[in-house]
C-alpha positions in Angstrom: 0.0 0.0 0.0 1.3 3.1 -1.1 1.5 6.1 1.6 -0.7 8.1 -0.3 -3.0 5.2 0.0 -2.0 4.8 3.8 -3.0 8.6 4.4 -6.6 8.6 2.9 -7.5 5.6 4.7 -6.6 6.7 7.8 -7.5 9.8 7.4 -11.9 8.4 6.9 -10.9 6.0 10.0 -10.0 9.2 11.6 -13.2 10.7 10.5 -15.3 8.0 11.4 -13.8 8.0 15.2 -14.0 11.6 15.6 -17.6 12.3 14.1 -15.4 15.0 12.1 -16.5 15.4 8.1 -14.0 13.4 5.9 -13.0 16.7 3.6 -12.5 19.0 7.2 -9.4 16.6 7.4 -6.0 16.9 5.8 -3.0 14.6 6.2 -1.4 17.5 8.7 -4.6 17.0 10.8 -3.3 16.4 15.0 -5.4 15.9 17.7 -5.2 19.9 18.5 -7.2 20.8 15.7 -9.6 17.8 15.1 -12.9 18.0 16.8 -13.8 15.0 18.7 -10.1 13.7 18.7 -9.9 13.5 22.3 -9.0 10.6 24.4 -12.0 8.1 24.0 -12.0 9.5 20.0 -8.4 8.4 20.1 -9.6 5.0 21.7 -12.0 4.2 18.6 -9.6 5.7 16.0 -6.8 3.3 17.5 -9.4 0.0 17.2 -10.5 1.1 13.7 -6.7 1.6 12.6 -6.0 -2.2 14.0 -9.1 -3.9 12.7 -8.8 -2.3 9.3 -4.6 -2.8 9.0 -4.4 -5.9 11.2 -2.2 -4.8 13.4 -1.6 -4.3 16.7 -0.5 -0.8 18.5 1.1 -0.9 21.9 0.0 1.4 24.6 3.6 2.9 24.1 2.8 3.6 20.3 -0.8 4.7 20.7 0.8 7.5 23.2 2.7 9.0 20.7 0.5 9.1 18.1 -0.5 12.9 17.7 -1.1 13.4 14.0 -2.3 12.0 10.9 1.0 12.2 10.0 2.4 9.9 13.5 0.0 7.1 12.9 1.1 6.9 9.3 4.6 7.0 9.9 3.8 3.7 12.5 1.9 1.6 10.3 4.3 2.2 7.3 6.9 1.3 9.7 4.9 -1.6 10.7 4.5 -2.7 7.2 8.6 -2.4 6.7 9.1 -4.9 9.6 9.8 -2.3 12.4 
């Protein structure tokens, strides 16, 4: 999957979590200026992101996951092997 490919899906995963409108979103979106991206938002956005990847994210990961741009970076890296 392409990173292009990576963003857009997370970013409607992102948008179903939140409740935000897919096109208010933009791969620089963070948690600062997302509406409804707070910590249970971040709970279902996490959950979505696993079931739909199949992968897992550790409590340390999920902590430092603050942007559209953080999440993609992990599952990308996750893809790689890392």
């Amino acid at each position: 999957m392409t990173s292009d490919a990576v963003t857009e899906k997370v970013l409607t995963l992102l948008a179903d979590a939140t409740g935000t409108a897919r096109d208010r979103l933009h791969p620089g979106a963070s948690r600062a200026d997302t509406p409804g991206w707070d910590s249970l938002g971040s709970l279902g956005f996490i959950a979505l992101v696993e079931e739909e990847f199949h992968v897992s994210i550790l409590t340390e990961e999920a902590m430092e996951i603050r942007s559209v741009k953080d999440m993609e970076r992990l599952l990308l890296g996750k893809a790689a092997g890392g």
